[in-house]
N, C-alpha and C positions, 0 to 999 in steps of 0.2 A: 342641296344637302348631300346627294349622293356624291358632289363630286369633295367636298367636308371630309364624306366617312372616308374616301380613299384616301386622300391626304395623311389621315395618321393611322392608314393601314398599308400601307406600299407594301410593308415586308409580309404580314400578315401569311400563316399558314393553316391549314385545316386537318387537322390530323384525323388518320383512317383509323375508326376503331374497329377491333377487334372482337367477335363474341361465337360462343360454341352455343351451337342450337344443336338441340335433340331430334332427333327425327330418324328413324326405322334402322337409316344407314348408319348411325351415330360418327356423320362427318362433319367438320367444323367450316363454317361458311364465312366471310367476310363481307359486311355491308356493301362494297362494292359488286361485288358475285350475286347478294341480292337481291339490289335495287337493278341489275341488268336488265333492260326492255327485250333483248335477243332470247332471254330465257325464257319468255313466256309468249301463249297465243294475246295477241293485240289486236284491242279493237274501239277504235278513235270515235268521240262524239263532237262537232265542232260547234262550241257554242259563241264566236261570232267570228269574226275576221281574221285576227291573229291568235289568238285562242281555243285549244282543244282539250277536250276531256279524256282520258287515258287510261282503260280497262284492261287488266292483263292477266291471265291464270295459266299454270302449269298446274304437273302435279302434284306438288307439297304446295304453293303459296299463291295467293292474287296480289295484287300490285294496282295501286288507283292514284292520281292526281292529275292539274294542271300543266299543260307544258304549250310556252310560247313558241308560234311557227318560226317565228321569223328568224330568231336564234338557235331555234331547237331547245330551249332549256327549260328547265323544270321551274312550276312554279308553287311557292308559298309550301302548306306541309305537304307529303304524301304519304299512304300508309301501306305497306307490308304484313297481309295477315295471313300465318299458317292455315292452312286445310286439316291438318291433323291433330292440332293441338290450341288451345285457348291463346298462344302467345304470337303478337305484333310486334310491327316497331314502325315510328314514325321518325320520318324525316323532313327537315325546314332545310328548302332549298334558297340561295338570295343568289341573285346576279349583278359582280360587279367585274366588267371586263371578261370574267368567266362561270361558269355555274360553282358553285360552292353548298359544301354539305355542311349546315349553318348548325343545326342542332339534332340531336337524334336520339330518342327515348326507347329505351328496349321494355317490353310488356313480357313478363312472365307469369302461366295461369293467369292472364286479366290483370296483375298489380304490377305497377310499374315500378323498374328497379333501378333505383339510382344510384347505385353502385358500379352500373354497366351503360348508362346515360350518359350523355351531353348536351345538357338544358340549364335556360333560367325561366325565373320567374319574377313578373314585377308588380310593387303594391305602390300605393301612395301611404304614406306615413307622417303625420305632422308634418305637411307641406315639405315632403321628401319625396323624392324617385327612389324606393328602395326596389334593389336587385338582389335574388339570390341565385346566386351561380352554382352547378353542381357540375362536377368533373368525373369520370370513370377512376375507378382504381384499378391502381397496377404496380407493377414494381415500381416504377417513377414514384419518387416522394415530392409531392409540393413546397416548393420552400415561399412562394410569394404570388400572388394575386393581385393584381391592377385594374385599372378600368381606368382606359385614355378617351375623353369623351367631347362632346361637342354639343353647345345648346344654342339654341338658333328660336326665335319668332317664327314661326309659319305663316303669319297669317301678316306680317312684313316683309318674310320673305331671306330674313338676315339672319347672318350669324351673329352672335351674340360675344360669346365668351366660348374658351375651351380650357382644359385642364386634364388631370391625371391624380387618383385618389388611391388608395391602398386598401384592398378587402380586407373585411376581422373574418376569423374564422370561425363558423359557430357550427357545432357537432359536425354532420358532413355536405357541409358547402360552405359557401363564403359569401358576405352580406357587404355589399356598396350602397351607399345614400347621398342624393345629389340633392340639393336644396337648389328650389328652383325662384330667381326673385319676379318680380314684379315685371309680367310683359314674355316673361321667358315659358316656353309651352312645348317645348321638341328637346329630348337628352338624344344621342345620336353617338356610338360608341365602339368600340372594339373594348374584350373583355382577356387578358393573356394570363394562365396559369404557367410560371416555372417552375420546371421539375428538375429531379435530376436521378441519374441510377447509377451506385456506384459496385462494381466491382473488384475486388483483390484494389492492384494500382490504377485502374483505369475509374476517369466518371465522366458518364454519357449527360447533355445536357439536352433539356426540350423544352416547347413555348405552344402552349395549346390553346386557341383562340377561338372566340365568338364573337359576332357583330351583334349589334343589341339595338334597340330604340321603340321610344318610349313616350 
């Protein structure tokens, strides 16, 4: 299956988001500044062979998750929570070929704010996979939402079918529904919002993407 998802994710990119956190100094931080392990005192718990537990505090924020030895990479979500103030943020890390920042929820005062987010969320629905996708705002306007996907048996072992469906747009995010038939038990996916940001003559174009599965 993981080698499925790469297949119709080759080009697949992971865009860095941006967000301004309050704090004493009133300076603006980027996710990658900090989820940095350098920035903070570390102190490792190893709970078995290839796997270790990852405790990290400075002095605005702690830093906690999973990360495999043997690649160095982080695993499944980890959480980022202020010292000073009520607000987190989580990150869904997946490794394919390289660590990828898969999903990332910003927490303000405790409520989480999907406007500054990059998360889904999945239900079953009348024998549906429904997905709803939410994407950060910004100057980029959405023009189109896809979801290129991939259903496979697990419990055979096999791919199935694969395909590509068009999100509808409902208030702010975007809803895909996979109808799954008989025998079929695994949706497997990349999820691509295109945007675009135009200036005077110039227009910038972007593809901001999620792995998904389900």
């Amino acid at each position: 299956m993981v080698n499925n998802l790469k297949n119709i994710t080759s080009l697949a990119s992971i865009s860095l988001l941006m967000f301004s956190c309050k704090n004493p100094e009133q300076k603006s931080l980027n996710i990658l500044e900090l989820s940095d392990l350098q920035n903070y005192k570390i102190k490792e718990i190893k709970l078995n062979d290839t796997v270790v537990k990852i405790y990290g505090k400075n002095s605005e924020y702690t830093i906690e998750g999973l990360m495999d030895r043997r690649n160095h990479s982080r695993q499944k979500w980890w959480n980022i929570k202020s010292r000073i103030n009520k607000n987190w943020f989580e990150i869904e890390y997946i490794f394919l070929d390289k660590q990828l920042e898969n999903q990332v929820k910003l927490y303000n005062n405790g409520i989480l704010d999907k406007r500054a987010s990059k998360f889904y969320n999945k239900s079953i629905n009348k024998g549906n996979r429904q997905f709803d996708f939410y994407f950060p705002v910004s100057e980029y306007i959405i023009n189109n939402v896809e979801l290129d996907y991939v259903i496979s048996d697990t419990i055979a072992r096999k791919k199935l079918r694969e395909g590509t469906v068009k999100c509808e747009k409902i208030n702010d995010h975007y809803r895909c529904n996979i109808f799954l038939k008989k025998g079929e038990n695994s949706v497997m996916g990349v999820v691509t919002a295109f945007s675009e940001f135009k200036e005077r003559d110039s227009i910038s174009l972007a593809a901001d993407r999620m792995f998904i599965k389900f």
